[in-house]
N, C-alpha and C positions, 0 to 999 in steps of 0.2 A: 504494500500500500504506500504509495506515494506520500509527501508531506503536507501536500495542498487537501488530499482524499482525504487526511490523519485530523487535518486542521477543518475541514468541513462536517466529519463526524463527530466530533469534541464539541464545537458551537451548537451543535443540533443539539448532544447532550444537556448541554447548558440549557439551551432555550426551553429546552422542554421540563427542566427541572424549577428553575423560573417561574413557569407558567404554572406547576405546580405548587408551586412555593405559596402561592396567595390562597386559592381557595385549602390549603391543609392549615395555615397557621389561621385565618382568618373565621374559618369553619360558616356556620348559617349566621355568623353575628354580620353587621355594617360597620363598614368602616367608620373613622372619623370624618368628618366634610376635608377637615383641612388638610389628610392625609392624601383624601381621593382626588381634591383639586393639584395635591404636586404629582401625584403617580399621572393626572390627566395631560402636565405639562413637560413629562420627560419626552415621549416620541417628539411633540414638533420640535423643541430645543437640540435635541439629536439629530434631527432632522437638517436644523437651520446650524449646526454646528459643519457638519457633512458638506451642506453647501460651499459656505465658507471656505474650508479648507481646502476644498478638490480645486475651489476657484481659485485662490492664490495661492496656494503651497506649488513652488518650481520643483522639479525634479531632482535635483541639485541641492536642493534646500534652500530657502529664503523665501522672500514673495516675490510672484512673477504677477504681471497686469500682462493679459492680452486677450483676446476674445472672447473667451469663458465669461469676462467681466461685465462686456457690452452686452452678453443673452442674459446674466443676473438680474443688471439694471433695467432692463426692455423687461424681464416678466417682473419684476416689485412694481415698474410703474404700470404695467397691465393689473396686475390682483390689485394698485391703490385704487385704480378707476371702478373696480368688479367686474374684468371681463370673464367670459366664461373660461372652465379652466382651457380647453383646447385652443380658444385664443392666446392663452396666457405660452402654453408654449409653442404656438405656431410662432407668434411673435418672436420667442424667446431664440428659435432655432433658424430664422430669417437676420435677427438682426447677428445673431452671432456667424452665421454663413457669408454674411454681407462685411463683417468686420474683416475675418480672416481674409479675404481677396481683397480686401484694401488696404492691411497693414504687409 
């Protein structure tokens, strides 16, 4: 088994104990509000954390600006206005296509 195979079955592990985790410790009781509001804000912060990084971390290491950045900017101001999401990233893969042949 490969390392990539060893490291894809390990996170599966994980995940699924995880998942487990809440309803065994938690049992038929409810949670706190204030608990369930932070467990509600982990995925999009992971989410907008991912963003972030994939967009300016260089390969190399340091920060790289280049196209990635222009499709960022084009979908934030597409979801300020509420476009639909398919807008949001047709936009997002036009304006960053449209960058790349111009830088």
């Amino acid at each position: 088994m490969s390392a990539a195979w060893l490291t894809v079955v390990v996170l599966f592990a994980v995940t699924i104990a995880f998942k487990a985790a809440g309803p065994v410790t938690v049992g038929g009781r409810s949670m706190p509000t204030r608990v369930a509001d932070v467990i509600a804000l982990v995925a999009p912060a992971l989410l907008a954390a991912l963003v972030v990084y994939e967009t300016l971390v260089a390969h190399g290491g340091g920060i790289e600006v280049d196209a990635r950045l222009v499709g960022v900017v084009f979908a934030a101001a597409a979801v300020a206005v509420r476009a639909p999401l398919l807008a949001v990233v047709s936009l997002a893969a036009i304006a960053t296509a449209t960058a790349r042949v111009l830088i």
